[in-house]
C-alpha positions in Angstrom: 0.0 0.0 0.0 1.4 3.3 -0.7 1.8 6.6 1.6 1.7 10.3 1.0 4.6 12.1 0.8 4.2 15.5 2.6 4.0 17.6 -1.0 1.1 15.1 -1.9 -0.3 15.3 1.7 -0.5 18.8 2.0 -2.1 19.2 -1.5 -4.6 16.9 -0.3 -5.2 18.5 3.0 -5.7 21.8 1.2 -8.0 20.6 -1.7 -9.9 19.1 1.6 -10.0 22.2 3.6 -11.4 24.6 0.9 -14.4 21.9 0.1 -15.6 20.8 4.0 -13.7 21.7 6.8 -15.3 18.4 8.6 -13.9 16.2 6.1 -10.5 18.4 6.4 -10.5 17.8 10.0 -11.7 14.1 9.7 -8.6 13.5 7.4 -6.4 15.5 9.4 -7.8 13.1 12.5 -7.0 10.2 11.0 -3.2 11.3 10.1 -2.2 12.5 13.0 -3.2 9.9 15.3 -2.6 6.8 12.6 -6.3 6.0 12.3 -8.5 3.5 10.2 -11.6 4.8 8.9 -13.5 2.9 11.1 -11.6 4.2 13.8 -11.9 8.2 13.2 -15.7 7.8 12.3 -16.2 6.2 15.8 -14.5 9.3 17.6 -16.9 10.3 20.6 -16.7 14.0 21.9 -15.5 12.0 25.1 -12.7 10.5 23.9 -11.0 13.7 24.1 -10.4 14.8 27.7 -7.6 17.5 28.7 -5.7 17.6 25.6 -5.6 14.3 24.8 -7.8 11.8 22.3 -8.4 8.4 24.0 -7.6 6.4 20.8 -10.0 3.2 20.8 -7.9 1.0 18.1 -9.2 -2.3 15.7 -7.9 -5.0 14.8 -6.3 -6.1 18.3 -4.2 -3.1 18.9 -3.5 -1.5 22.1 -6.1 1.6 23.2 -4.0 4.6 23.1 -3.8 8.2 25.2 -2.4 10.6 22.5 -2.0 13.8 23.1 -3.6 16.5 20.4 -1.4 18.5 18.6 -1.8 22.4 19.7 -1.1 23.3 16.3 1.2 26.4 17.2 3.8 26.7 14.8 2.1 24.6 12.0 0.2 25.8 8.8 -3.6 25.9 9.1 -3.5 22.8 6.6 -2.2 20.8 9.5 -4.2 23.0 12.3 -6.6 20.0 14.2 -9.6 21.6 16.2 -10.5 18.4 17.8 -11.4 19.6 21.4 -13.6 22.5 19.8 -15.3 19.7 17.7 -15.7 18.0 20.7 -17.5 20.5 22.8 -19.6 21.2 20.1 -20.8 17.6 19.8 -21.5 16.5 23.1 -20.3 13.8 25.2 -22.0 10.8 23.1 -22.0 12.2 19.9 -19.6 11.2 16.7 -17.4 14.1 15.9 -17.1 12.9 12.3 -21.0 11.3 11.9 -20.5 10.0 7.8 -19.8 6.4 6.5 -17.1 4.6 5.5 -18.3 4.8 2.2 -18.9 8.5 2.1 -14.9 9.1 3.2 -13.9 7.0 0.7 -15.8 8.9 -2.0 -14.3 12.3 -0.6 -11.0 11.2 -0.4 -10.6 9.7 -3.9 -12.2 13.3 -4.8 -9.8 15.5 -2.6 -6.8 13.3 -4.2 -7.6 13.5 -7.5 -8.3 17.2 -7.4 -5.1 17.6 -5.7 -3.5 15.9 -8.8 -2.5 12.4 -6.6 -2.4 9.0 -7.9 -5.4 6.8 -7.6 -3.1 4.5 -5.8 -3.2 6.8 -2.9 -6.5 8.1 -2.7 -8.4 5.9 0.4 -7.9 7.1 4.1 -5.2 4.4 4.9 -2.9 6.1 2.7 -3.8 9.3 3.9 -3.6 8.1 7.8 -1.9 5.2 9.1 0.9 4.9 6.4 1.2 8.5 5.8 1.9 9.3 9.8 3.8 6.0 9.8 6.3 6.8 7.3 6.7 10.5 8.5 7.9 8.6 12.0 10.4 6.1 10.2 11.2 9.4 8.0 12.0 11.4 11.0 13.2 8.8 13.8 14.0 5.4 11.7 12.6 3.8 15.2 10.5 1.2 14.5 9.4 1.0 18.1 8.2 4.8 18.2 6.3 3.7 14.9 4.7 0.4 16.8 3.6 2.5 19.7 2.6 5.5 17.8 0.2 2.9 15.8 -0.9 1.2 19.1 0.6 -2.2 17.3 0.6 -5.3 19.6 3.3 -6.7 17.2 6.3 -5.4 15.4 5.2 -8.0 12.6 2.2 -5.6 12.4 4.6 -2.6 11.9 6.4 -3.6 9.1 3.8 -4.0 6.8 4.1 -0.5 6.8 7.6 -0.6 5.5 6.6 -3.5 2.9 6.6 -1.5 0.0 10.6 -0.9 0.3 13.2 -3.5 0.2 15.8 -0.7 1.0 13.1 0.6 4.1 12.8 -3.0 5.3 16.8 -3.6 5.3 17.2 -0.1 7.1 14.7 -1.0 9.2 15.9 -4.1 10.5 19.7 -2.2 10.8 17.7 0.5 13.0 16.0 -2.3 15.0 19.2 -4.1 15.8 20.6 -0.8 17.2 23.3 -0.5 14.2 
């Protein structure tokens, strides 16, 4: 599965922002914190509580305590309002309330409109291999990636590196402590 560089991300983000903030912020959601799109639909305004986003994961991965990103310092294409969302919705409410199928019909839209492959354009791309590859990108810790992701298994992390020979040898240097 491919990832977004952050050229191709910010396009994105952008094309997003200036059509529906909600989906920009849905998308944003799901990037910063690594999310499925089952995951960042099922947000609750109570899952976010002082700052942080009590991240419920699938799949068998570990709940997670992330904090939110203030956003000082970062372009409004990257600026997350989640604990304004949050007020606004209520305690039981969804913060993003569409279907799986709706974000994948705005996301293929927002990609190609922002002039990305079709390869990229679903939510995973946009989210969990996006943020995960940003992490290796920036760290080349696996660990920080497997935590990050709220993986049980490092098995489970290096699909994310898959799509590289050169990432997955790199990788298992980094992991060794080379």
């Amino acid at each position: 599965m491919e990832y977004l560089n952050r050229e191709e991300l910010t396009r994105v983000m952008e094309v997003a922002k200036q059509n529906n903030p909600m989906h920009w912020q849905l998308m944003l959601t799901a990037f910063y914190f690594g999310l499925r799109v089952s995951e960042v639909t099922n947000i609750l305004g109570e899952d976010i509580q002082d700052g942080q986003l009590a991240v419920k994961r699938l799949k068998g991965s570990n709940k997670t305590l992330q904090p939110i990103p203030s956003g000082e310092g970062s372009s409004d294409v990257f600026r997350l309002d989640l604990v304004e969302r949050a007020a606004a919705a209520g305690p039981r409410c969804r913060l993003f309330p569409v279907s799986r199928q709706r974000v994948d019909q705005f996301v293929k839209r927002y990609a190609r409109l922002a002039g990305v492959h079709r390869s990229k354009a679903h939510l995973h791309a946009v989210g969990k291999h996006s943020v995960a590859m940003a992490i290796w990108h920036a760290t080349h810790q696996l660990g920080q990636i497997k935590a990050y992701l709220g993986h049980k298994s490092m098995s489970s992390t290096m699909v994310y590196l898959n799509e590289d020979s050169s990432l997955q040898a790199a990788a298992a240097v980094a992991n060794l402590g080379f």
